[in-house]
N, C-alpha and C positions, 0 to 999 in steps of 0.2 A: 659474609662474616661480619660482626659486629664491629662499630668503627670505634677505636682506642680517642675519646677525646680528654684533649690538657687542660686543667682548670688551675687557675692562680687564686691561692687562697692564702690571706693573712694568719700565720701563727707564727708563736713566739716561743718557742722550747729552749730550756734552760741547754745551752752549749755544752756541751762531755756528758753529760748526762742520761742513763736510759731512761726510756718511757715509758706510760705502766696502761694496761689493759685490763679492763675486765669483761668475760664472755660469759652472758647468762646463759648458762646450758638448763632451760626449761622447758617444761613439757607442750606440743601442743597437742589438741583432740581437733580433729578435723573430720568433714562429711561433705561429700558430693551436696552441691549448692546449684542456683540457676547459674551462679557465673564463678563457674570450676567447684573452688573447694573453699567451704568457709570455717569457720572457729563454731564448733557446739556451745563452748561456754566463754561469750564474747564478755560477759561482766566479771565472771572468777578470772580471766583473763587478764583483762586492765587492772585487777585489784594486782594480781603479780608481778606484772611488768612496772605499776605504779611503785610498787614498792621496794621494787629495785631502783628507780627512779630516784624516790624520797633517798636511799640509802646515798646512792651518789653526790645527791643534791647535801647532804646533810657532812659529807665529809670526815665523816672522825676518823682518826688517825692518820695515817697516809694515803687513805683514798680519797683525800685532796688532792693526793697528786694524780690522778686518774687522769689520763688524756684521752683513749679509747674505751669507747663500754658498746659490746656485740652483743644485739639480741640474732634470734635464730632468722629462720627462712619464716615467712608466714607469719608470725608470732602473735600480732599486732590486731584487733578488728579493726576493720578500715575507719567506722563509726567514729574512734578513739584517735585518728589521727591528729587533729588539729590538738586534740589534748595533751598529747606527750609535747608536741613540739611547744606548747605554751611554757609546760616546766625545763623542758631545755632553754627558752629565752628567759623565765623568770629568775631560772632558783641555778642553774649550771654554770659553773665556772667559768671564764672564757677559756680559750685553747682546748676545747673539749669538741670529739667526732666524736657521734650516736652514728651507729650504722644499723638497721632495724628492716626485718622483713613484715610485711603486709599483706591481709588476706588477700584474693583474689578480689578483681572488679575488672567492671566492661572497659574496653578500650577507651569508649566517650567518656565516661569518668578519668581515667589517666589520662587523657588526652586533655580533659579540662584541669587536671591540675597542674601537667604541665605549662599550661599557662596559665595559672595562678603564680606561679615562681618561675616566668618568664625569665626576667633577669639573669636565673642561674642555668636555663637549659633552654638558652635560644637552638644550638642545634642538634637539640635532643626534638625537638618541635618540627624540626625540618624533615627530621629522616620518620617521625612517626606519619606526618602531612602524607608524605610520600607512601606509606603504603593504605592509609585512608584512600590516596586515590586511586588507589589501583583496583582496590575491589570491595565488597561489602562485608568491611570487616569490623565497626563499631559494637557489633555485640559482642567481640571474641573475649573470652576472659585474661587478665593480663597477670602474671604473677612477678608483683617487683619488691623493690625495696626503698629505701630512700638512708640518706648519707646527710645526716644535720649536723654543721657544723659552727660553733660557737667561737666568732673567731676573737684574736687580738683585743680589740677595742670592742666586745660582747655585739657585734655584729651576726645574726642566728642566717646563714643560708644554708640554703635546701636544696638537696639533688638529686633525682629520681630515676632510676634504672628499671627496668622490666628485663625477665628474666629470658636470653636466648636459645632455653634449652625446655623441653617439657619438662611440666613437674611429675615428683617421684609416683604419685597417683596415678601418671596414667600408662603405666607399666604395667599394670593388671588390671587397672576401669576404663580407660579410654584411648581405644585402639586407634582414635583418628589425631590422636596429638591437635587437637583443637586449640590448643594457646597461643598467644600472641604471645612471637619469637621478637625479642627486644633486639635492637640495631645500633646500641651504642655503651660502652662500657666507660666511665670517669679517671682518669690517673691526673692525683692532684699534686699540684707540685705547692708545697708550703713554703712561705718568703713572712721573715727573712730565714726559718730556723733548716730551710734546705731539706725538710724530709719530705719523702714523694709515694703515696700509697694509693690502691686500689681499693676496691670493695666488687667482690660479684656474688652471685646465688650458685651454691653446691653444683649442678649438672655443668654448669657454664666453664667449672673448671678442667672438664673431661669431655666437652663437646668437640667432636673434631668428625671431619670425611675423610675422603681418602687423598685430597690438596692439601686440607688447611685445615687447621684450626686454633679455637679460643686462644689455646697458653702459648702456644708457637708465636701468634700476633701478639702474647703482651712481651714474650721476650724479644722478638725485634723491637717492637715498640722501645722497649728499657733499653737495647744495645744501641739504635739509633740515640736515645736519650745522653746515653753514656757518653760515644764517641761526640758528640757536638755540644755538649755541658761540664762533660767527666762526673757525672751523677747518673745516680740508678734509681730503680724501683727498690726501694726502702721494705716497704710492710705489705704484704697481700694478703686479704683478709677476706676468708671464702663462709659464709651464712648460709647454714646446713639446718633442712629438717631431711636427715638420713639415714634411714635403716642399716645401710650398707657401708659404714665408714672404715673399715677396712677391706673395702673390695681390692682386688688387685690392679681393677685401674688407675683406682689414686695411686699405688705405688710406682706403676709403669708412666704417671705422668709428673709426677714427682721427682722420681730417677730423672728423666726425659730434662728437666726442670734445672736441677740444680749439678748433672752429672756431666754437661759438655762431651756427652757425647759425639755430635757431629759437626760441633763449630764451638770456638770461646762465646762464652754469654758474660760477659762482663756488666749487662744490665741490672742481673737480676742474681748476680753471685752471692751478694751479701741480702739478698732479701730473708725476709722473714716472713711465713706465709700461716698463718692464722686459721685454722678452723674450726669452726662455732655451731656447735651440731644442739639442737631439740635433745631433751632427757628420755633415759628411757622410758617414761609416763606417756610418751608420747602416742593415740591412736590415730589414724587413719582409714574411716570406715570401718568396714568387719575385717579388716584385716588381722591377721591373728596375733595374739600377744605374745611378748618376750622375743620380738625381735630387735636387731642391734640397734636402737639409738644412741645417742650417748657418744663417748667417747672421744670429746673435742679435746683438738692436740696443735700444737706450735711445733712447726719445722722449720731449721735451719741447717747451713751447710756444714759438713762433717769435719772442717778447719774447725769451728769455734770447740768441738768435744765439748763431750757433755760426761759426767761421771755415771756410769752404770748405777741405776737405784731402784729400787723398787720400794714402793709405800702402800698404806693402805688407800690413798688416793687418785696417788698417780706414779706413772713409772717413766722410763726412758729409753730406749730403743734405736734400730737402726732400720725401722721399718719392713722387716723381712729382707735385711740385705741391701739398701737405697743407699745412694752416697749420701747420705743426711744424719743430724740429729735427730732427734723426736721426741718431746714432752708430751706422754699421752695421758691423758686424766680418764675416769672412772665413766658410769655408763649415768649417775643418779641426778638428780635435781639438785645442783649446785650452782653458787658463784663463784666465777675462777678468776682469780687476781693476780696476774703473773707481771715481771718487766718483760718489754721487748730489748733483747741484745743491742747492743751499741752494733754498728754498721761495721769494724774493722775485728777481725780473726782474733781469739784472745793471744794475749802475751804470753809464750811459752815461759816465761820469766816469776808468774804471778800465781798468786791461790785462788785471786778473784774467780767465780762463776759466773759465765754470760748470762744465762737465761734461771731465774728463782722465783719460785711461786711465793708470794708474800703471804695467800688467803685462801683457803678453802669455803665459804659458807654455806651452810643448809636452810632450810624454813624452817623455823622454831612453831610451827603450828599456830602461831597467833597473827601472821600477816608477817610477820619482821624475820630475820636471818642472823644467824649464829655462827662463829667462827667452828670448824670443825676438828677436832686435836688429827694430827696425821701422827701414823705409827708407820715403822716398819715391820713390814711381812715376810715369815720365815716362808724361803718359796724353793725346795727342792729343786737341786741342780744349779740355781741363781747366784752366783756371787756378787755378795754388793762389791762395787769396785771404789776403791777412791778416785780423787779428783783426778791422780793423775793417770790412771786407768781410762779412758776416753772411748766411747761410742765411736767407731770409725764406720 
């Protein structure tokens, strides 16, 4: 199983306050490549990622106060790496995490960047050394992501994951699961402002045998964190190119998750678990169209209640029955601009709501993005409920 390692990283988050995210749910076009699966259109690519960028970078209104901004799984041509991370050191705020997925590439390529940003992933270096020696696996293709984070004092480190799970291609192209299975996952603990968040790639959060698995080891992880700090895992934030976002295993690991079933999870009770899915524009080979992309959504546990609503953009749910909340958004090519919930249960005392979308926006056709009006939708059988009507 992938090893859970702790990274100390400087931010400074304003004390009582929530914190606000933005998850680009854009489309990618992807094709079997020599090393996996690459981008068809690597330049209309960067011009959208760029210009989500520019938007960040430029600030207006309260997406200055942006501290997360989630691109998907893959999203990125590799080509273009060094370029995002320039306007992340140029033009980005400090206190700001970019979490961003990357095409595919050879192991010796990742393996040479992670020592390029030695400093940030000495034993991320250690445990890839390790199966470089083991056998001839420098060609294998790796699908990762990387975690840029801008810290305090506009200090930009960089942290690079490879993904432990095959990607969703080769569930019907590549029956030999040929990818390079990553061995290590980042839980960062921020100082001084105490928040403690993950980043992984979609399959990683439903990877399991019939011992162990991925989410079991982050919730010890969190519970050992708990019991010897009294601090949990804060924010999990899972980077999805997925057809299947409503499969029933995210529910049953979800439930698994947040439901304390078979012991207290104190680590991971107040997290907030983030996922950041590809739009439905998204292809994949000849694979056929109009299937589920889309539909990235914020979960948390069922104390905070959430008021039953339904909108033309997004709705809220209990996940087919999960002991959770659920902020689900639409299937389209949007920017989603939500807070993440403060860490403690809301006050049964107050009208406050934990979790509100600030932003909807679309592509305005010319490069730039437009705020999108949200309505509510008459939906047979659906009651809108008020606040104090709660998601249980």
């Amino acid at each position: 199983m992938p090893e859970i390692i702790d990274k100390r990283v400087n931010l400074e988050f304003a004390l009582g306050h929530h914190l606000h995210c933005m998850v680009a749910q854009i489309p990618n076009r992807l094709r079997r490549a020599a090393a996996g699966f690459g981008l068809v259109d690597p330049d209309e690519k960067w011009r959208m990622v760029r210009s989500v960028l520019e938007l960040v970078a430029a600030g207006e209104g309260n997406l200055k106060k942006l501290q997360f901004l989630i691109f998907p799984e893959s999203c990125l041509p590799a080509s273009r790496f060094d370029d995002l991370l320039a306007v992340i050191e140029r033009r980005f705020r400090p206190n700001t995490i970019t979490v961003f997925g990357i095409e595919h590439i050879r192991l010796r390529q990742y393996r040479d960047l992670l020592e390029r940003f030695r400093s940030d992933n000495p034993e991320a270096i250690g445990l890839v050394d390790r199966d470089i020696d083991s056998g001839d696996v420098l060609d294998m293709p790796v699908n990762w992501c990387c975690i840029a984070i801008k810290e305090a004092d506009g200090r930009l480190r960089v942290f690079l994951e490879a993904k432990s799970h095959p990607f969703h291609g080769e569930e019907y192209i590549d029956a030999f699961h040929d990818l390079y299975r990553g061995r290590h996952f980042y839980l960062f603990r921020s100082r001084p402002s105490c928040f403690n968040f993950m980043a992984i790639i979609c399959l990683d959060y439903l990877y399991r045998d019939l011992y162990s698995s991925n989410i079991r080891q982050i919730v010890d992880h969190a519970n050992r964190l708990f019991f010897s700090t009294r601090q949990g895992l804060d924010a999990l934030f899972v980077i999805q190119c997925n057809p299947k976002p409503e499969h029933p295993a995210y529910r049953d690991v979800i439930s698994g998750f947040y439901g304390e079933y078979l012991e207290d999870t104190p680590g991971v009770r107040e997290t907030v678990t983030v996922f950041g899915n590809a739009s439905d524009e998204t292809r994949i080979d000849d694979h056929p169209e109009g299937d589920g992309f889309g539909n990235s959504s914020v979960v948390i546990n069922r104390h905070h209640r959430l008021a039953r609503v339904l909108f033309s953009e997004f709705s809220t749910d209990d996940f087919g029955g999960a002991p959770v909340c659920r902020l689900r958004f639409g299937q389209s090519t949007r920017l989603l601009y939500f807070n993440l919930p403060l860490h403690h249960e809301i006050d049964p005392r107050t009208t406050r709501v934990p979790l509100k979308v600030h932003a909807i926006m679309s592509s305005d056709g010319t490069g730039g993005w437009r705020k999108v009006p949200i309505e509510e939708q008459a939906f047979a059988g659906y009651e809108i409920a008020q606040t104090a009507d709660a998601v249980q």
